[in-house]
C-alpha positions in Angstrom: 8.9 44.4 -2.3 10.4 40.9 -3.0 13.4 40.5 -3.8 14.7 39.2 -7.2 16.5 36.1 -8.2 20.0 35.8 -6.8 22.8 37.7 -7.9 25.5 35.8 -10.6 28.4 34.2 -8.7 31.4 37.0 -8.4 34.3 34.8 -8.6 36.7 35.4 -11.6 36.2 33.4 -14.5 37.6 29.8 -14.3 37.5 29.8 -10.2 34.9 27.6 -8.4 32.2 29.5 -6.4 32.6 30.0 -2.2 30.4 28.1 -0.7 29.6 29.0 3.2 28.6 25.4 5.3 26.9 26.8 8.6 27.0 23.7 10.8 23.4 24.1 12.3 22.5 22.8 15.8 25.7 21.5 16.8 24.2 18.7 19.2 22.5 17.5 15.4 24.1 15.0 12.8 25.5 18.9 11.3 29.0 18.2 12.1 28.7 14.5 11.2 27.4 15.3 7.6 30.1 18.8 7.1 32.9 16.7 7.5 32.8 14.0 4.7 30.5 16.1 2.5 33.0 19.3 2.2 36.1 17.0 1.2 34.3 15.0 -1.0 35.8 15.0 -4.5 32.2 15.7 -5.9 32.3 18.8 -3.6 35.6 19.9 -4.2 35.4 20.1 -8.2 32.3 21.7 -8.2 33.1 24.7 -5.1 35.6 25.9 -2.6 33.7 24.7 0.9 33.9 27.1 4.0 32.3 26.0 6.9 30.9 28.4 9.2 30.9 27.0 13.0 33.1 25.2 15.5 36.3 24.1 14.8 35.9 22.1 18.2 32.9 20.6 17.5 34.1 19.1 13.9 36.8 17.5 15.2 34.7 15.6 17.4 32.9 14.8 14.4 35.5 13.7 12.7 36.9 12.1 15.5 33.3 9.8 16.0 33.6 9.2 12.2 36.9 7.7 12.4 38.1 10.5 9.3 41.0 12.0 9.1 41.4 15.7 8.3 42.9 19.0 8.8 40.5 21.2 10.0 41.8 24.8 10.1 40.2 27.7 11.4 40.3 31.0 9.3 39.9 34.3 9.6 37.4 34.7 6.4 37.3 33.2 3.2 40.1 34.9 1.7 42.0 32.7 3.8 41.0 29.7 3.0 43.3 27.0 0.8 41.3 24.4 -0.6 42.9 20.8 -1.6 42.9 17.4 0.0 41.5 16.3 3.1 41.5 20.4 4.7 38.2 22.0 6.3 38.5 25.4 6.3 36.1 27.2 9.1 35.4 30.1 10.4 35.5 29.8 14.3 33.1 31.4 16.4 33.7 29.1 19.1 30.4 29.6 20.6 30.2 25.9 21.8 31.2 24.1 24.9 33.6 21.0 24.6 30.9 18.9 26.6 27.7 19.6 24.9 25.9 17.0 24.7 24.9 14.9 21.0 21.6 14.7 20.9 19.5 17.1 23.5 18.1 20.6 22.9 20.4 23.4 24.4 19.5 26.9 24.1 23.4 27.3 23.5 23.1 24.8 20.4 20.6 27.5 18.9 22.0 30.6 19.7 25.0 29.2 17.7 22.9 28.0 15.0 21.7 31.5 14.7 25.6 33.1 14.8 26.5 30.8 12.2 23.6 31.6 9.5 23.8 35.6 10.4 27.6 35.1 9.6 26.9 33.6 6.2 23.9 35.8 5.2 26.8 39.0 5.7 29.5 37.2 4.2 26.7 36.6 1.3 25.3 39.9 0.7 29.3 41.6 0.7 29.5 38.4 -1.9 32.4 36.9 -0.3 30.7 33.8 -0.4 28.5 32.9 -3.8 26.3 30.8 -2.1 25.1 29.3 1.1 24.6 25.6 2.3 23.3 24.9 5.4 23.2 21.7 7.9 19.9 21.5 10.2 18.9 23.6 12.7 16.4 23.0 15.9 13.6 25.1 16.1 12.9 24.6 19.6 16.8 25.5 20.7 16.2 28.2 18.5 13.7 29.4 19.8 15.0 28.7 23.8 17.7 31.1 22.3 15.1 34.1 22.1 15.2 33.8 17.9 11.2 32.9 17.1 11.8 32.0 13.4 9.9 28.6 11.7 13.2 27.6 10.4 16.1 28.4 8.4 13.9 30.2 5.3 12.1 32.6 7.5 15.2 33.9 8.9 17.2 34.1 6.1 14.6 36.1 5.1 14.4 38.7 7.9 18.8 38.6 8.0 18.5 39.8 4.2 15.6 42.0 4.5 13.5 39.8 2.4 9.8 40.2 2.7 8.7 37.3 0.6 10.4 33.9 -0.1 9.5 30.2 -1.4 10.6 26.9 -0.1 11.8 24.5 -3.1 12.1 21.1 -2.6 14.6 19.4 -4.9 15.2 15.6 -5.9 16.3 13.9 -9.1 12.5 12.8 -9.9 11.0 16.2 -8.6 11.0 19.6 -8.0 8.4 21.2 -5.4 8.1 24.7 -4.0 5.2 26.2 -1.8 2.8 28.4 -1.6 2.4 28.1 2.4 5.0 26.3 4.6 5.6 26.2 8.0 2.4 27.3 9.5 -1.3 25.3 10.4 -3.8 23.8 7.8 -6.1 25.9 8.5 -4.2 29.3 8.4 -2.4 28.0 5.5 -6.0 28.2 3.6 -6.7 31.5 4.7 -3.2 32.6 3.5 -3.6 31.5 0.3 -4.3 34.0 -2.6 -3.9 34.3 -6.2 -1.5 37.0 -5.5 0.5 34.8 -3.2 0.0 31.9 -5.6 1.4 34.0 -8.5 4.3 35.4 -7.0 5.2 31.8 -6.0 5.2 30.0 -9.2 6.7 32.9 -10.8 9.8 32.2 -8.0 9.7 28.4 -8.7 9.8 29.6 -12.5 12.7 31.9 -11.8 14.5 29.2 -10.3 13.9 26.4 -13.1 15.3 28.9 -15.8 18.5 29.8 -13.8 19.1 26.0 -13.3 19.4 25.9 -17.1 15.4 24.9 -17.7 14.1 27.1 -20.4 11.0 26.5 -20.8 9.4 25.0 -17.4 6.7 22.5 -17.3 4.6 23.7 -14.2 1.9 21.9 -12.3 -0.2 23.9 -9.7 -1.7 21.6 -7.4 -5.5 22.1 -5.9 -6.2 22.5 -2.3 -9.2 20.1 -1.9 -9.5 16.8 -2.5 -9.3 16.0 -6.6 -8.9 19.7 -6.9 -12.2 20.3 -5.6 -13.6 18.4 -8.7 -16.1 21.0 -10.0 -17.2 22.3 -6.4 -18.2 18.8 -5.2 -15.4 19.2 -2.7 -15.1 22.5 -0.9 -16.5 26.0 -1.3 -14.9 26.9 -4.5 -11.3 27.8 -3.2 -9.9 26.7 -6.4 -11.4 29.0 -8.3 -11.1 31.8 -6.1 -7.7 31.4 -5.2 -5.9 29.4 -7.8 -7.2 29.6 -11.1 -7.1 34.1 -11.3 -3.1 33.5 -10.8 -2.8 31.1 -13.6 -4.9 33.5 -16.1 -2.3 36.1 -15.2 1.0 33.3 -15.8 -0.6 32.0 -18.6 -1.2 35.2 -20.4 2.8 36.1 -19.3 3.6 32.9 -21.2 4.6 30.9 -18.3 3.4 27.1 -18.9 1.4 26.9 -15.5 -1.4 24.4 -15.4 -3.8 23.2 -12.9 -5.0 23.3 -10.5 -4.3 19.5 -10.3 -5.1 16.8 -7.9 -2.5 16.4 -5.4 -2.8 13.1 -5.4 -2.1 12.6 -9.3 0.3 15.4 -10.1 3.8 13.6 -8.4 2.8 11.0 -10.1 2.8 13.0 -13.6 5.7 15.2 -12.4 7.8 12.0 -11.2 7.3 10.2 -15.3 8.5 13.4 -16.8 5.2 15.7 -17.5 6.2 18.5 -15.0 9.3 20.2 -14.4 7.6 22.0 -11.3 4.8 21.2 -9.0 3.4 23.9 -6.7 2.1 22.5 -3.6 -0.3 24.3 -1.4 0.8 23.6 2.1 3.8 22.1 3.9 2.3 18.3 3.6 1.0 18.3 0.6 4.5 19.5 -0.9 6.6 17.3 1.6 5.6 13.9 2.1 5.9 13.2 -0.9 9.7 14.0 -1.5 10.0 12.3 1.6 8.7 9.2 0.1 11.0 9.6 -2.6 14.8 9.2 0.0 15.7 12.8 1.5 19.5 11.4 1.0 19.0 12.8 -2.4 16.4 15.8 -1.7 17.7 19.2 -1.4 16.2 22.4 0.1 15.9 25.5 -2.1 15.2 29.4 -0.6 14.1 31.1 -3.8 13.4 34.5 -4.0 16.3 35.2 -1.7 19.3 38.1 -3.0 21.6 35.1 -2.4 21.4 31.2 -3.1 20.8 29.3 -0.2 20.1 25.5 -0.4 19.9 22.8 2.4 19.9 19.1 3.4 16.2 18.0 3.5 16.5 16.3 7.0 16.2 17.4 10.6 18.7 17.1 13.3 18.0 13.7 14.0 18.8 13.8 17.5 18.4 10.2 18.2 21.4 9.3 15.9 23.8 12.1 16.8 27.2 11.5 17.8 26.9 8.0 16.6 28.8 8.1 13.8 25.8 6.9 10.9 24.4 9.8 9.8 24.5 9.7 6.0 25.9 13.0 4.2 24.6 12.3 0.5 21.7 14.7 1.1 24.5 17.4 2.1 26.9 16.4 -0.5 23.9 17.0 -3.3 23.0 20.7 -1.5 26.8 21.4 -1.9 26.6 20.3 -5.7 23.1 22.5 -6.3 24.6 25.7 -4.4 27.9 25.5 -6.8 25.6 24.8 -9.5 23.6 27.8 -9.0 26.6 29.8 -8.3 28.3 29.3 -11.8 25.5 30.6 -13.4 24.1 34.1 -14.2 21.0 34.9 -13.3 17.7 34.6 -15.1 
């Protein structure tokens, strides 16, 4: 059974949400993007950051970035003090001091995977109201014996969570999937009107907790200009697609579609959708990524606790170099307090 929308931040009234930062693949642009991001004054209005990592590693960071600030290892988040230029982090010192910036290292993703099994426990005892995480690499990942896609999948297993949705967040538009991280062709076969339901009714979820009442969704088509009437195709539309928006509509969910791709950012991005519900990784993806990931976020809905993300990789061919920009992590930070302050749909 899926789980449901995320529980309401526990904190007492008039305290700022927990937020736990797991640094991701520490040879990445993680540790480069943590330090400003999690002292930023944006960030520290909005939640109390606690990084989840190596204290080691972020002073390096820190120390390539030329910033100056106290990073202090804690036992848990009840430990943390908040104020200033402080980094609170919980130290599994699972790194080596020479690890390279930059290169794939099965020891890089076995920490990855420490760091986000921390915060999922931390999340589910709600200690923490919310998780942020930097990038991880899927190929240290998986050198480190852990065969998950990515961050959403294993979230997923660490919480018990059969079913979840990637949402894609920017100022202009908001996208979640149907399929993600697996090949066009499978991602065709996977897709159902029970699958395509469930999704939009996450993405729906999502919109209402953010303080959307009434949520403008567009579903996008698989084929070409939705098919256009079976020209393109063998009717997948209406198999797969248009049973699942009977079923929302009837709910009273505005769902419509299913819309050509290639038209519904376009309609989304001038205001006519709150939502669009892309079919496959690409479709959803590029184009956010056309839009400037510094301001895109990454969403798990349908999770029993908030997650969100930067929208960028590890970018090894910039790590350690001191110009990785953190807006992208300062604007997950933001969403994840944002989330956390309110109740639940």
């Amino acid at each position: 059974m899926t789980a449901g929308p995320a529980p309401a931040a526990t904190t007492p009234t008039g305290t700022l949400p927990i937020v736990a930062v797991t640094m991701g693949d520490g040879a990445g642009v993680g540790p480069e993007v943590i330090v400003p991001a999690v002292v930023h004054p944006d960030t520290l209005a909005r939640c109390r950051p606690v990084v989840i990592g190596d204290a080691g590693r972020l002073r390096a960071a820190a120390g390539i970035l030329g910033q100056d600030v106290e990073i202090v290892a804690v036992d848990g988040p009840a430990q943390a003090e908040f104020g200033g230029n402080r980094i609170n982090v919980i130290d599994l010192g699972l790194l080596p001091d020479d690890l390279p910036w930059g290169a794939v290292s099965p020891v890089a993703g076995e920490a990855a995977y420490q760091y986000i099994r921390v915060a999922a426990e931390l999340a589910v005892q709600g200690a923490v109201q919310a998780i942020c995480t930097a990038p991880l690499n899927k190929e240290a990942l998986h050198a480190a014996g852990h065969r998950f896609p990515g961050h959403t999948e294993l979230l997923a297993h660490l919480t018990g969570t059969e079913e979840v949705s990637m949402m894609l967040s920017t100022p202009k538009v908001k996208v979640v999937h149907v399929t993600t991280h697996i090949g066009l062709i499978d991602a065709v076969a996977k897709i159902e009107p029970g699958l395509v339901e469930r999704t939009v009714r996450r993405g729906h979820e999502a919109l209402v907790r953010s303080g959307i009442a009434n949520p403008k969704i567009g579903v996008c088509g698989i084929n070409p200009h939705a098919g256009e009437n079976g020209l393109f195709g063998y009717g997948e539309e209406e198999e797969k697609i248009v049973p699942a928006l009977r079923v929302l509509q009837a709910d009273g969910i505005d769902a419509r579609g299913p819309l050509p791709a290639d038209t519904a950012f376009f309609l989304a991005g001038r205001g006519d959708y709150d939502l669009i519900v892309a079919m496959y990784h690409d479709q959803g993806h590029a184009p956010v990524k056309v839009l400037g990931i510094e301001a895109g976020v990454n969403i798990t809905v349908g999770l029993p606790v908030i997650r969100t993300s930067v929208d960028h990789g590890t970018a090894f061919d910039i790590a350690g170099k001191g110009v990785a920009d953190p807006r992208s992590m300062v604007e997950a930070l933001r969403q994840a307090a944002e989330l956390a302050s309110r109740p639940a749909a």
